[in-house]
C-alpha positions in Angstrom: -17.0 21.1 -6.9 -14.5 19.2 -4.7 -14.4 17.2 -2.0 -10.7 18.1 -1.0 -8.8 21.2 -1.1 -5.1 22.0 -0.4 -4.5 23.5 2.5 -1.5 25.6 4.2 -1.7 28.8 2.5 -4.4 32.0 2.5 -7.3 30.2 1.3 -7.0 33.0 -2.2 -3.7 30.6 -3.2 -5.1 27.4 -2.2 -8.2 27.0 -4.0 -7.8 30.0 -6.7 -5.0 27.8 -9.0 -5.7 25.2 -11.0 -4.3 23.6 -14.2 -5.4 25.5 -17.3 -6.1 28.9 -15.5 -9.4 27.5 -13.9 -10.7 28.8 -10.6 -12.2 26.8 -8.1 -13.9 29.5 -6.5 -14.1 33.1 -8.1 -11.7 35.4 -6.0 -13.9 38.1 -5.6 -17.6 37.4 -4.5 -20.3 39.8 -3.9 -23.0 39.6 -1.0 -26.2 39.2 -1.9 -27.6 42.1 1.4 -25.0 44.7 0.6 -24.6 43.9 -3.1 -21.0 45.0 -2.7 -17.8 43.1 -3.9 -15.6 41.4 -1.4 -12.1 40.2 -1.1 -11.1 36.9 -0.2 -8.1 36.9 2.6 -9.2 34.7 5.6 -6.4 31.7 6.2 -7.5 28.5 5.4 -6.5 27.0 9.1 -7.8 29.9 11.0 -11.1 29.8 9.1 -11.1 25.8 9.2 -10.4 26.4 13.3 -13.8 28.6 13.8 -15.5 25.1 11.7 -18.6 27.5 11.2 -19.3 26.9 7.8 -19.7 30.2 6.1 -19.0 32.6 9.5 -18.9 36.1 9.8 -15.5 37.1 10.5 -13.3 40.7 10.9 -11.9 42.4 7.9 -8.0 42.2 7.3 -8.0 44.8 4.5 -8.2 47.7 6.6 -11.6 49.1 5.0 -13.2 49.4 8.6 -15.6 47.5 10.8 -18.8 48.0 9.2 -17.6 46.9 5.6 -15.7 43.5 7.4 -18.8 42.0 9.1 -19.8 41.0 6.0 -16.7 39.4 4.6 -17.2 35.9 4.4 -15.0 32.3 5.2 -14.8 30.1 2.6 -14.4 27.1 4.1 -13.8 23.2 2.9 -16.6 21.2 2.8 -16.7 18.8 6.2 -18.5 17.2 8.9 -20.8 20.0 11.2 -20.1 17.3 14.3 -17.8 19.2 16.9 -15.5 16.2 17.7 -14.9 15.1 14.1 -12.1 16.7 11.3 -13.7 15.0 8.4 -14.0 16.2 5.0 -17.4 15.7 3.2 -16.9 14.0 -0.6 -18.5 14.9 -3.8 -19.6 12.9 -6.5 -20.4 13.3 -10.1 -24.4 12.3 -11.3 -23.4 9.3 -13.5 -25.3 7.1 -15.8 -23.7 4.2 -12.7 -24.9 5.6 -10.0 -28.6 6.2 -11.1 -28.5 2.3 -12.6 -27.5 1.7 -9.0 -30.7 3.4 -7.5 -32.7 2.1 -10.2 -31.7 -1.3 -9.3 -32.6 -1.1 -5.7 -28.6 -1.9 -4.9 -27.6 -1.4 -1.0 -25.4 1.0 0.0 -22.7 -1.1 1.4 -22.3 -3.5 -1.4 -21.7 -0.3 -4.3 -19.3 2.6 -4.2 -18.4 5.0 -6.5 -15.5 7.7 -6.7 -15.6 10.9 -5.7 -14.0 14.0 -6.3 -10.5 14.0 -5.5 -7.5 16.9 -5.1 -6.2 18.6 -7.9 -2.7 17.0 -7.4 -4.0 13.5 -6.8 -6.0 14.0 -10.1 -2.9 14.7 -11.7 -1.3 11.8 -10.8 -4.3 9.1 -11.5 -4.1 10.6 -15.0 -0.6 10.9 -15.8 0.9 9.3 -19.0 4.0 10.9 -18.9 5.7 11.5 -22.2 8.3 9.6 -22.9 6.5 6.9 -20.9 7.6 5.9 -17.2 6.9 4.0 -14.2 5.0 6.1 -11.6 7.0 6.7 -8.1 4.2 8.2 -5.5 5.7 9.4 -2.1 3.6 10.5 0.5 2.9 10.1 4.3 0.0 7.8 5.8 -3.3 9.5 5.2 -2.5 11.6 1.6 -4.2 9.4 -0.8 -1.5 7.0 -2.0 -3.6 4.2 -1.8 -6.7 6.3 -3.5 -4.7 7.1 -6.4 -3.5 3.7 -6.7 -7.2 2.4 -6.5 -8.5 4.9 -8.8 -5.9 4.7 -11.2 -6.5 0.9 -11.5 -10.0 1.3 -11.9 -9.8 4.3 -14.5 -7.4 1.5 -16.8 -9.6 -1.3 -15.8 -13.2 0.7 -17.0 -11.4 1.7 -20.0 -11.0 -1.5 -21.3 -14.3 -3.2 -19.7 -16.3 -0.4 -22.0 -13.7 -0.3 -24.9 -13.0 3.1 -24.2 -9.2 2.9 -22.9 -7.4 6.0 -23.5 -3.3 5.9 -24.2 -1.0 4.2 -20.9 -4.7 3.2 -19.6 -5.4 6.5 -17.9 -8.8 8.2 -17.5 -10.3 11.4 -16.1 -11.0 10.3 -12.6 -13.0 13.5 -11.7 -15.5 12.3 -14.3 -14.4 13.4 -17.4 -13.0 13.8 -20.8 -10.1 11.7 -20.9 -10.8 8.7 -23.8 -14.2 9.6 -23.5 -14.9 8.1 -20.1 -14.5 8.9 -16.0 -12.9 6.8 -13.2 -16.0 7.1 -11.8 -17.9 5.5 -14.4 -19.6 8.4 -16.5 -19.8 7.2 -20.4 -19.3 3.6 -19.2 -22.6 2.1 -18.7 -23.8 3.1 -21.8 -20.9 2.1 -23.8 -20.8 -0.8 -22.0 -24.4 -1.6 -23.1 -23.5 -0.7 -27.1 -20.9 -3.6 -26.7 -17.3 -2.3 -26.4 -15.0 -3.6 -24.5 -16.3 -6.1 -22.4 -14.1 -8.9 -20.0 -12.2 -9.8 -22.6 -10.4 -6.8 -23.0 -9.9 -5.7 -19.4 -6.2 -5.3 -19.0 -4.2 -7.6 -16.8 -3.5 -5.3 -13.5 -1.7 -6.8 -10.1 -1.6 -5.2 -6.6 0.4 -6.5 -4.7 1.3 -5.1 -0.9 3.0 -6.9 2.1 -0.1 -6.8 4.5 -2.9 -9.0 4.0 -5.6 -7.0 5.7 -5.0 -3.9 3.4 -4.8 -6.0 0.1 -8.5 -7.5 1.5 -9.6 -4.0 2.1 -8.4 -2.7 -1.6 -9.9 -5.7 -3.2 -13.2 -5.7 -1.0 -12.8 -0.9 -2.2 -12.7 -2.3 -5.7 -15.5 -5.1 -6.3 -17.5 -1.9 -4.9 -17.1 0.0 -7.6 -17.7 -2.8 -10.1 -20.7 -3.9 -8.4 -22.7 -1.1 -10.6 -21.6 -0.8 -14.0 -21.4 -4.5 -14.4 -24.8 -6.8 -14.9 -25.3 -8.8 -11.8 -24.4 -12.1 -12.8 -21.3 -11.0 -14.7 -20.6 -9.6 -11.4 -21.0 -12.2 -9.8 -19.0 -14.7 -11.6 -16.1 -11.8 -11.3 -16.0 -11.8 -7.4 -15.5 -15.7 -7.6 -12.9 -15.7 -9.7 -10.8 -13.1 -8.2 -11.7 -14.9 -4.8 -11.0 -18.2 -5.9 -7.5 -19.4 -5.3 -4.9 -20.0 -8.1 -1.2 -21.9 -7.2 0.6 -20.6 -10.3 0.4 -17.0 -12.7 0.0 -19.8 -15.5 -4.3 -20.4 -15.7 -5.4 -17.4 -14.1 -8.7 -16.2 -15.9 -9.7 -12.8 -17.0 -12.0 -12.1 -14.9 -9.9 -12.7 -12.0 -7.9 -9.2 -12.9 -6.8 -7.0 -11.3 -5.7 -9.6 -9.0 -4.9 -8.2 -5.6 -2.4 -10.2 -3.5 -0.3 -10.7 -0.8 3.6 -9.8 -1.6 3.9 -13.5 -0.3 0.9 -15.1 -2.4 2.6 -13.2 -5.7 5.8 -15.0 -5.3 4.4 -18.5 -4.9 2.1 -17.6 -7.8 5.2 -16.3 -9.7 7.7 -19.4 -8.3 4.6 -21.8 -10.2 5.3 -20.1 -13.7 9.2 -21.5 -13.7 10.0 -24.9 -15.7 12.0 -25.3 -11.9 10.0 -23.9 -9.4 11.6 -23.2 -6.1 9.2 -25.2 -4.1 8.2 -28.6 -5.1 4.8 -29.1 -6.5 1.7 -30.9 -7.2 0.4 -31.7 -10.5 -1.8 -28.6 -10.6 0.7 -26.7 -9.2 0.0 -26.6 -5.5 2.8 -26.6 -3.7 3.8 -29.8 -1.8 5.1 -29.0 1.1 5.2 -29.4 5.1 5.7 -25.6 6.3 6.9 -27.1 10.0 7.2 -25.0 12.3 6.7 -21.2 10.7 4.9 -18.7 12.1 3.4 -15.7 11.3 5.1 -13.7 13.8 4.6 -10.0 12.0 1.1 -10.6 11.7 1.1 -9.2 8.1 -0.3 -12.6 6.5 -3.4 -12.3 9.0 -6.5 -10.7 7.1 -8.3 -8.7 10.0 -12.1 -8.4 9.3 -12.6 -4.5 9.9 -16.5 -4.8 9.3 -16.8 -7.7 12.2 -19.9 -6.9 13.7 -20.7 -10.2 15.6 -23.4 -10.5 18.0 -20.9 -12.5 20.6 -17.4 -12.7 20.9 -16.0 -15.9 20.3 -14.1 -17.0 23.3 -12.9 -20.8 22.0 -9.7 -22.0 23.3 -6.7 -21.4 21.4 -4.9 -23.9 18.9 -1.8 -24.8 17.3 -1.7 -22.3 14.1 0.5 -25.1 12.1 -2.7 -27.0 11.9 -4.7 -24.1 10.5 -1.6 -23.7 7.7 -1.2 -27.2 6.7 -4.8 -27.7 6.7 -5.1 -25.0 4.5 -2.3 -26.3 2.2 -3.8 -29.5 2.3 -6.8 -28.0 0.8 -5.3 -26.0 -2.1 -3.7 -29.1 -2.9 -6.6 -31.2 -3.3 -7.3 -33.2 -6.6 -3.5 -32.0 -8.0 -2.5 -35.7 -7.0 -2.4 -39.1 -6.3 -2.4 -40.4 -2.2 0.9 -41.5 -2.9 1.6 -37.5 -3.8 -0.2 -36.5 -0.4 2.5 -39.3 1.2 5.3 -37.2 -0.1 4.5 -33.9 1.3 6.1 -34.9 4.5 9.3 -35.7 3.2 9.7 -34.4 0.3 10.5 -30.7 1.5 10.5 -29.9 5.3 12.8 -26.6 4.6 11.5 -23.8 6.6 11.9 -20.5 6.1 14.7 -18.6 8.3 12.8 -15.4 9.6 14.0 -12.4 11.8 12.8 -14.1 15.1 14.5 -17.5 14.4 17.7 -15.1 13.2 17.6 -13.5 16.8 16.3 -16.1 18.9 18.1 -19.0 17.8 20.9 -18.6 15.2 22.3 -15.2 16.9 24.3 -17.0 19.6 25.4 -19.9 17.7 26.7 -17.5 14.5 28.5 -14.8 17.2 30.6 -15.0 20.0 30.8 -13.4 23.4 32.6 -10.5 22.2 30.9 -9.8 18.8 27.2 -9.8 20.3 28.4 -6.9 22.8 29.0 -4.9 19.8 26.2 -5.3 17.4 22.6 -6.0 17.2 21.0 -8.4 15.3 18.1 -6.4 13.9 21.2 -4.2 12.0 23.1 -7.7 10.8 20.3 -9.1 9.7 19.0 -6.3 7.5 22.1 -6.1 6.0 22.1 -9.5 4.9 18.6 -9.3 3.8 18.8 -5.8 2.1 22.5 -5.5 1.2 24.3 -8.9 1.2 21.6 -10.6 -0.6 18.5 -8.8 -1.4 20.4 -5.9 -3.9 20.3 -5.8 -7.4 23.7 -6.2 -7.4 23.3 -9.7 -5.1 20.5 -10.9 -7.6 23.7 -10.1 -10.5 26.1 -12.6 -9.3 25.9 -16.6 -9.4 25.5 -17.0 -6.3 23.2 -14.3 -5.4 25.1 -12.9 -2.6 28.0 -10.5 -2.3 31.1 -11.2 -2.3 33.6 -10.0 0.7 34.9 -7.5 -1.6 32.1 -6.3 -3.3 30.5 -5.9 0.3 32.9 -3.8 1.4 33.6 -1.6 -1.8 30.3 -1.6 -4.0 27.5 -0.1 -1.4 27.9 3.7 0.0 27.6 5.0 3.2 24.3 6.8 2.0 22.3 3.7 0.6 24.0 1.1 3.9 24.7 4.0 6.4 24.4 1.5 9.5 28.2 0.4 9.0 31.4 1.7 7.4 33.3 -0.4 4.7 36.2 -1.9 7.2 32.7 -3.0 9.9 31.2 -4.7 6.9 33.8 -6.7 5.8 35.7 -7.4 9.5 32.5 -7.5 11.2 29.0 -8.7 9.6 30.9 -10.5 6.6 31.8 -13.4 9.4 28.7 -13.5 10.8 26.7 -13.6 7.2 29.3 -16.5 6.3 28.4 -18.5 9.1 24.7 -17.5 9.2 24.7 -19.1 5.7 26.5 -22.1 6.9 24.0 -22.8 9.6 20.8 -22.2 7.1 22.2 -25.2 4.7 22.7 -27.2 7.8 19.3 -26.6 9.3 17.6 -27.7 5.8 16.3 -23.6 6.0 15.9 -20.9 3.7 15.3 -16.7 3.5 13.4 -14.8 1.2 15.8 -14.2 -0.8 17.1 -17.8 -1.8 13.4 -17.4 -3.1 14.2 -14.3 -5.0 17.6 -15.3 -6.2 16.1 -18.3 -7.8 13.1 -16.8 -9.6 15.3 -14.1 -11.0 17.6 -16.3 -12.7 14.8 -18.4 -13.9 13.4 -15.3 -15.4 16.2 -13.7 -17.0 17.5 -16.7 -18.7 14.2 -18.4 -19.8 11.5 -15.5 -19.4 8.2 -15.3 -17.7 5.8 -18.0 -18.7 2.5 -16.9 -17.1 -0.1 -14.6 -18.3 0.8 -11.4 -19.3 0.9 -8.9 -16.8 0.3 -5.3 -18.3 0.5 -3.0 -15.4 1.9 -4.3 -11.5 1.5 -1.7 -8.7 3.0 -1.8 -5.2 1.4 -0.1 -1.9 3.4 0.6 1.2 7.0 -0.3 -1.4 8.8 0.5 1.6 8.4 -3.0 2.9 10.4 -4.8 -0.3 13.5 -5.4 -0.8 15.7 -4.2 -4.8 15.7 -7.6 -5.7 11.7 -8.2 -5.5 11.4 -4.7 -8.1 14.0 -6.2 -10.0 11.8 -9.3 -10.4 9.3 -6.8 -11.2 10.5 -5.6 -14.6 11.1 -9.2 -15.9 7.4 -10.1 -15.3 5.6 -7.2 -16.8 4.9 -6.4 -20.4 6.7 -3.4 -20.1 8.7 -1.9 -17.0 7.1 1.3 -17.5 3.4 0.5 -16.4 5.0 -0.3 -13.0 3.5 1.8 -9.8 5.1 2.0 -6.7 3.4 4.4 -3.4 4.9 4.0 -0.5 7.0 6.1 2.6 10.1 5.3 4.3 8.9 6.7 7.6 5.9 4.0 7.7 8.5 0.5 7.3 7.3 -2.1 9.2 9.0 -5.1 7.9 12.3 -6.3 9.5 15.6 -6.5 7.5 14.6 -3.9 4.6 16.6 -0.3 4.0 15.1 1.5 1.8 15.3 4.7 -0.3 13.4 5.9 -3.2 16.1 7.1 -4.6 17.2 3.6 -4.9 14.3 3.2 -7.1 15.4 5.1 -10.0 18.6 3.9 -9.8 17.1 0.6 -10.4 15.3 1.8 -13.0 18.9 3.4 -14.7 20.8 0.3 -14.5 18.1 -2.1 -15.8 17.6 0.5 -18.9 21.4 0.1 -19.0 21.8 -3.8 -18.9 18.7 -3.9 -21.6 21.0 -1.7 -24.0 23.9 -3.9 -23.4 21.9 -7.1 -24.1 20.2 -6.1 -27.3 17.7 -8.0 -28.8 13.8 -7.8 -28.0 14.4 -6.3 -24.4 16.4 -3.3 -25.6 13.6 -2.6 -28.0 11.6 -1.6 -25.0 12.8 1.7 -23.7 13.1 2.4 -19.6 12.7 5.7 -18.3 14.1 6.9 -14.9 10.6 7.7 -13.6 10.6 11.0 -11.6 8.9 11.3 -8.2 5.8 12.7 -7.0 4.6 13.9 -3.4 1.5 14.3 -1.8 1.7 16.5 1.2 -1.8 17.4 2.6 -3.4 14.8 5.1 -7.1 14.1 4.7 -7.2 11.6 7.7 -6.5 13.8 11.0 -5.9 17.1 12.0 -3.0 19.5 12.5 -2.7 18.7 16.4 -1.9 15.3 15.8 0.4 15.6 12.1 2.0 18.4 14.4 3.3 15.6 16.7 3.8 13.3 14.4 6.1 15.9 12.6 8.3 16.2 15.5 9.6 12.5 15.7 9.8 12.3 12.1 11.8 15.2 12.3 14.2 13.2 15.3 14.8 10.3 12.4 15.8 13.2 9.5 18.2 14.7 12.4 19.6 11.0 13.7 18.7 8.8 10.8 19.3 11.0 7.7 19.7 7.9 5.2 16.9 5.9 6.8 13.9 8.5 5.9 13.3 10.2 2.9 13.1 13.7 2.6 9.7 15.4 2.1 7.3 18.2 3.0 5.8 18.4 6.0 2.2 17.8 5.8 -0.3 19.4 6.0 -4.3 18.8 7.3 -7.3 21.0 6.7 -8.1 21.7 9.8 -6.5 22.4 13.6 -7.5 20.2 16.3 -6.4 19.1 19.7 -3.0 17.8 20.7 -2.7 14.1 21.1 -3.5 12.2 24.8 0.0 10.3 25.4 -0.2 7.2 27.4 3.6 6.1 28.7 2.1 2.6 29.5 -0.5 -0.1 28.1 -0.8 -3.5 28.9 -3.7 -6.0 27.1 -5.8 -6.2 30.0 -6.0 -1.9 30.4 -6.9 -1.7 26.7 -10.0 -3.8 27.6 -11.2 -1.9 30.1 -10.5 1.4 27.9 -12.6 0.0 25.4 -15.2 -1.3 26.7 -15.8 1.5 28.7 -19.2 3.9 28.5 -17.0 7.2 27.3 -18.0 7.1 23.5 -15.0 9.2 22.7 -12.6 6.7 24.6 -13.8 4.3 22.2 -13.2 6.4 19.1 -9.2 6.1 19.9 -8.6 2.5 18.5 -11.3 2.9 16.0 -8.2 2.1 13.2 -5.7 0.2 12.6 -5.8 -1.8 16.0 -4.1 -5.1 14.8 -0.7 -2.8 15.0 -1.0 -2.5 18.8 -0.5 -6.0 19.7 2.8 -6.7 17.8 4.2 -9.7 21.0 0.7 -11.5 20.3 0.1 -14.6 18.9 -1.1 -14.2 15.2 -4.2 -15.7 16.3 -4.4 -13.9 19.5 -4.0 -10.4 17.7 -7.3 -11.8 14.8 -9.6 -12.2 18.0 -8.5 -8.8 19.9 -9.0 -7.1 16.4 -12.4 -8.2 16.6 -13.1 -8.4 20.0 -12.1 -4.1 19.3 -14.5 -3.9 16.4 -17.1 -5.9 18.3 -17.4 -3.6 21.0 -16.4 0.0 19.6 -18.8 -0.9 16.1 -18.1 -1.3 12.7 -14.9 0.8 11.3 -15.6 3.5 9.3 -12.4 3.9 6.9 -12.9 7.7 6.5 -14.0 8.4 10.4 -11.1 10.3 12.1 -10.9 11.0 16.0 -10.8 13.6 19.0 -7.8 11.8 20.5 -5.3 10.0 19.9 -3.4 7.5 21.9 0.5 6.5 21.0 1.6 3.8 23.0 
């Protein structure tokens, strides 16, 4: 009936309890040889140890030997291969997936959803009463992202067929909710009686820092369109939410739900003010000369995880400004005259101050001698870009930044533990004065001279693009307060906002965050609205509670054991820096991890492209994160140079062993 189970209790607790008294499996069973009833009372990680399936086990009720040999394991559904963990998925019979067969569709180009957890079910359909944004916490691998996704799609169907039920959720297990499943049952056919249609499709964004996973979530979604959608409205759907738009203003229908870069929304957003922060073409490209940035993080590089070339394209490497301004050249082409094109390269040659032109090359000339013995630049700088100017309270004043004062007084130790009140205004305040000194000299800018500006232009003159009716944001812990901020002045109403995300998975520089933080947010927006009065206070903000999913469907307990013990070394050392939350859990046991103290480039290659199959299997995911001092360009080709010789990625394959490096 499912194709995921809790796990971490005797399998009687896990699988018996369900919302509205329903039983997943019956608690008693009887055996067809003996015809004599049984109790259920194996563990579910012993019994998902043995990985036998249904396997005769000893009795733990004390009614003898002869009566226990036939007690049975229940057992989730998985993979019968000895070296994998993997749990097998269910899906409902839907009108969708029979049009699909009927229409000879492949298998790679359609998808459809299967059955999920009773928890994650919970939270795709949750309207919460008064209504709320949704806050989803959870560690990598516990089906953030899949709720996201299939919570997107359930309010996206509902409209396409004209079937949306209240706060655009649906019955993602295939259900009852406003008539129609997330995964498609009742759609085709009221599709075909002429509900709903394009036109009525809410307006949805995703929006997450890393390019590669907002191709992957776009590339999950136009899967599950591809069969409840006629083929040439299909088509004309992928190219317009491929096709590239400079502002929020003209963006079609069809393009929704939009899924974009965090740094693709803002310039789409900046397009939408009567003032934009960058200057602009007539069509609203931006007119720029981005100089010398680069893309030092890797998150704006899209990594094709289905590259499955023949050879391995060897060409010599290249200056990656030319790739950018070639690319801006072309999103810029027929906005204006060749006079417009002449102005590009004067008109604005800021670039953008980043955290390896903050500690390369402004660190010495901003500190002296004395003051770089004592602090590092990876803490100074996140408090700039967190605290100093990147807090709601920043995005509050005139200047968007903190005063001395307010610096010092306003933040806790428990939301900027990293230095007491006397260090911040003694210490970092100096260095943020003359850090902003230098950046005006230098014709520069940060990321949050980007936010400042599109936060005053939307408080005091609104949002002029097209109405956004539900925003959600993956991996949240990579933004800063003033970017959720932004965030409720853009949607229709705060309350359709999403945010999934873990504090123990932050990979950008310069960002402390806390979910707690969130609801505060939330409080002191619902607050300000009061105070204001007028339309805004008509709209009621809820301090959205926060959910947790705590069972791991992507690995096994040997590894998550690991894992547990260096999250557990941040909680001990770093208690503000990590939320709090559960230890997960995984369905199954497995083998320790194979730690390797040392790995260069050139070892990797030889690991890889070795003849030990299970070798390979190791950096089978997420392999543009292990060559973080590479080029951006480098890392693309050493991401496929790894798929191209270990195959194509499987997103739900797990592995034997894994490396940490």
């Amino acid at each position: 009936e499912a194709g995921r189970l809790p796990a971490g209790a005797p399998l009687s607790a896990s699988v018996a309890a369900l919302p509205g008294g329903r039983e997943r499996m019956p608690r008693r069973f009887r055996d067809v040889e003996r015809d004599t009833e049984l109790d259920e009372h194996t563990d579910a990680a012993s019994g998902a140890a043995k990985r036998t399936g249904s396997a005769v086990c000893g009795s733990g009720n004390g009614n003898g030997a002869a009566e226990a040999s036939n007690e049975r394991d229940h057992l989730p559904p998985a993979s019968a291969a000895l070296d994998t963990y993997t749990l097998l998925k269910f899906y409902s019979l839907t009108p969708a997936i029979l049009q699909s067969v009927f229409r000879g569709m492949e298998d790679a180009a359609v998808d459809f959803p299967f059955k999920v957890s009773p928890i994650e079910q919970a939270i795709i359909t949750k309207a919460p009463s008064p209504p709320s944004a949704l806050i989803l916490l959870g560690r990598s691998g516990t089906g953030k992202t899949t709720c996201a996704v299939y919570r997107i799609w359930a309010q996206w169907l509902g409209g396409y067929c004209g079937l949306a039920p209240a706060n655009g959720a649906a019955d993602a297990g295939g259900g009852a909710g406003g008539g129609i499943g997330a995964d498609g049952s009742g759609g085709v056919a009221a599709a075909a009686g002429g509900g709903g249609g394009m036109a009525a499709v809410p307006t949805i964004v995703f929006v997450t820092v890393s390019a590669t996973l907002k191709a992957q979530v776009a590339q999950a979604f136009r899967r599950l369109q591809a069969p409840v959608m006629p083929e040439a409205e299909f088509n004309r759907v992928v190219a317009a939410g491929e096709a590239s738009y400079p502002t929020l203003r003209d963006v079609p229908r069809e393009a929704f739900p939009l899924f974009l870069s965090s740094r693709t929304w803002l310039h789409m957003l900046d397009g939408t003010l009567q003032a934009p922060f960058f200057p602009r073409h007539p069509n609203g490209a931006i007119m720029t000369n981005l100089g010398d940035e680069r893309d030092l993080d890797g998150m704006n590089v899209e990594v094709d995880l289905d590259y499955q070339a023949d050879e391995y394209d060897d060409e010599d490497d290249e200056d990656e400004d030319e790739d950018i301004a070639a690319a801006q050249q072309r999103a810029a082409v027929g906005g204006g005259s060749a006079a417009d094109g002449a102005a590009a390269a004067t008109v604005n040659v800021r670039r953008e101050v980043k955290f390896e032109h903050f500690s390369n090359d402004l660190w010495k000339t901003i500190t002296d001698h004395r003051t770089r013995g004592s602090l590092r630049p990876a803490a100074v700088w996140q408090e700039i870009i967190s605290y100093l100017k990147g807090s709601a309270e920043a995005m509050e004043t005139a200047n968007g930044c903190l005063s001395c004062e307010q610096y010092g007084e306003a933040l806790g130790g428990k939301r900027a533990p990293n230095f007491t009140a006397e260090q911040r205004r003694s210490l970092v305040y100096p260095i943020f004065e003359a850090y902003q000194r230098v950046k005006v000299a230098e014709r520069r800018y940060d990321l949050c001279d980007v936010l400042a500006h599109l936060y005053r232009q939307l408080r005091d003159s609104g949002y002029r693009g097209v109405p956004v009716h539900a925003l959600y944001r993956d991996e949240v812990q990579d933004f800063t307060q003033a970017e959720m901020l932004i965030d409720m002045c853009v949607v229709v109403d705060p309350n359709s906002l999403f945010y999934a995300g873990d504090t123990a998975q932050t990979i950008m520089r310069g960002i402390g965050f806390r979910f707690a933080d969130i609801r505060t947010l939330f409080f002191h927006e619902a607050a300000r609205r009061r105070a204001a009065g007028g339309a805004a206070a008509r709209v009621p903000i809820a301090v959205p509670a926060i959910d947790q999913l705590c069972v791991n469907y992507r690995t096994h307990q040997g590894i998550l054991d690991c894992a547990a013990l260096l999250v557990d070394l941040l909680k001990e050392f770093f208690p503000q820096a990590i939320d709090d939350l559960k230890r997960e859990r995984a369905l199954f046991t497995g083998p320790p991890p194979l730690l390797l103290a040392t790995m260069n480039p050139d070892d990797l290659c030889i690991l890889l492209s070795g003849s030990d199959q299970r070798s390979k299997q190791v950096f089978q995911r997420r392999l543009h994160l292990l060559a973080p001092a590479c080029c951006p360009r480098r890392r693309s080709r050493l991401c496929c140079m790894v798929a191209h010789t270990c195959g194509p990625l499987d997103g739900y394959q797990t592995w034997t062993y894994t490396v940490i490096l």
